[in-house]
Backbone as JSON, one array per atom type, in Angstrom:
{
  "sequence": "XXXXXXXXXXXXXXXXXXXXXXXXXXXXXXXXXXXXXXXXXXXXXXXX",
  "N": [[0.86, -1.18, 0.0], [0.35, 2.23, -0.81], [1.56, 5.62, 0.06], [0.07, 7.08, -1.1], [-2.68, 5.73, -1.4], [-3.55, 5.49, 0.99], [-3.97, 7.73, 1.67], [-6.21, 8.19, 0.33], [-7.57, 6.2, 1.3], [-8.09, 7.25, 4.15], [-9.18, 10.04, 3.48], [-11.76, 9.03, 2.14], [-13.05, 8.08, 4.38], [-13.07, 10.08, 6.22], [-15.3, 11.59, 4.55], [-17.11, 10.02, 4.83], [-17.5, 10.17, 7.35], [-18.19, 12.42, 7.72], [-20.49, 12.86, 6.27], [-22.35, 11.01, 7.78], [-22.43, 12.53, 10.49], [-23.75, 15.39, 9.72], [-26.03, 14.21, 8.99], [-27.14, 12.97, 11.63], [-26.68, 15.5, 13.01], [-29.13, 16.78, 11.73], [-31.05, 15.06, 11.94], [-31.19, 15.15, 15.15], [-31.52, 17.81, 15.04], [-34.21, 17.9, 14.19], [-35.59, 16.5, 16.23], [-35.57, 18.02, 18.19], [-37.25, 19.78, 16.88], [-39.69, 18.58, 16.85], [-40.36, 18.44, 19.52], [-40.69, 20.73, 20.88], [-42.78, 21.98, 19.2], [-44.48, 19.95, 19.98], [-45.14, 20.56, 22.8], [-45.69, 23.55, 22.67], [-48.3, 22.66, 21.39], [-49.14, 21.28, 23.96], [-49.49, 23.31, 25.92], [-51.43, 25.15, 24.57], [-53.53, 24.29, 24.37], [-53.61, 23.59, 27.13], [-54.55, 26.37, 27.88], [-56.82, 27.2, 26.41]],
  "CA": [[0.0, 0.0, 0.0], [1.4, 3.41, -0.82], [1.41, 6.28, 0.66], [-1.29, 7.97, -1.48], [-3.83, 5.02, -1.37], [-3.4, 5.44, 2.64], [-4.23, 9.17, 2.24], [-7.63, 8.13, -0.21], [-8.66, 5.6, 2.33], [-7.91, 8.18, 4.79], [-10.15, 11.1, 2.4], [-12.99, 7.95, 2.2], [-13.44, 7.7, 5.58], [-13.26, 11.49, 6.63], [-15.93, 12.06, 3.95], [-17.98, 9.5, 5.37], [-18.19, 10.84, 8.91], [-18.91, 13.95, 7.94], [-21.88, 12.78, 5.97], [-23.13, 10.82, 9.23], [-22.01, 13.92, 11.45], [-24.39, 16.0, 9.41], [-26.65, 13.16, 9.1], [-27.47, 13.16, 12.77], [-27.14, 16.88, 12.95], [-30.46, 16.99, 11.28], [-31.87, 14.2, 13.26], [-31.39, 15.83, 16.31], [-32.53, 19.28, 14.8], [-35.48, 17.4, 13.6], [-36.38, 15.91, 17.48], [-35.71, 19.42, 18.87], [-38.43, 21.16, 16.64], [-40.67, 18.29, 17.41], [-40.5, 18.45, 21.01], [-40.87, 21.93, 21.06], [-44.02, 21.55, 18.73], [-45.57, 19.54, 20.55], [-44.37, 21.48, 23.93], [-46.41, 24.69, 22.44], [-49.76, 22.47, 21.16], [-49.63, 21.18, 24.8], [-49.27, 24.72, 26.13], [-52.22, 26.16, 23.98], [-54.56, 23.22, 24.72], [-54.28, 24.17, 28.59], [-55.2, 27.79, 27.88], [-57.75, 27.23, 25.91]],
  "C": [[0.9, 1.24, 0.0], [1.06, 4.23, 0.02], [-0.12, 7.39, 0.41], [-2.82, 7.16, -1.55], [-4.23, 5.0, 0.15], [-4.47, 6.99, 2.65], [-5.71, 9.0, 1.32], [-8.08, 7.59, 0.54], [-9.64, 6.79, 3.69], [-9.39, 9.57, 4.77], [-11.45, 10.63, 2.39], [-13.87, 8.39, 3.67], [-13.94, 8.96, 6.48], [-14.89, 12.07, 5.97], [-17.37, 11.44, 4.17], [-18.58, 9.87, 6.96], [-18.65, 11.95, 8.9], [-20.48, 14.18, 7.57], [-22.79, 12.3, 7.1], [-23.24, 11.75, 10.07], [-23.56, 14.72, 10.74], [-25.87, 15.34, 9.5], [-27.67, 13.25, 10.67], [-27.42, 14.5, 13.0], [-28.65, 16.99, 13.03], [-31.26, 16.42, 12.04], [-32.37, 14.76, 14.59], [-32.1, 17.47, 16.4], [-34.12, 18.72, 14.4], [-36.71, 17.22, 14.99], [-36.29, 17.17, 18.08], [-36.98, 20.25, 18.24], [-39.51, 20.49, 16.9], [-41.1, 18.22, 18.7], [-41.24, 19.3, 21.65], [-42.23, 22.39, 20.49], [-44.62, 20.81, 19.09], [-45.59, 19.91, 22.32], [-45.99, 22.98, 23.82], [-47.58, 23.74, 21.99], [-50.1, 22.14, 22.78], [-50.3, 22.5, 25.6], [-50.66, 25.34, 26.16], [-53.4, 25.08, 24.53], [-54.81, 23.3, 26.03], [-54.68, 25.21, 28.68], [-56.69, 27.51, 27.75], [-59.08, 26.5, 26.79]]
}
């Protein structure tokens, strides 16, 4: 193995966590706006 097939695996693998990284990003931005949406219907439903 050379040195530059080390540094593509390397490039592979980086490019892959970042897509999961972001990946879950969203996820977690996703469960935060539902929480919070259903946070404020509870909210309005005891006013009312």
């Amino acid at each position: 193995m050379t040195v530059n097939d080390d540094r593509e695996r390397q490039d592979l693998i980086r490019q892959r966590q970042k897509s999961r990284a972001l990946i879950l990003a969203l996820l977690l931005g996703a469960l935060v706006v539902l929480v919070f949406a259903i946070t404020i219907a509870k909210i309005r439903a005891g006013m009312a």
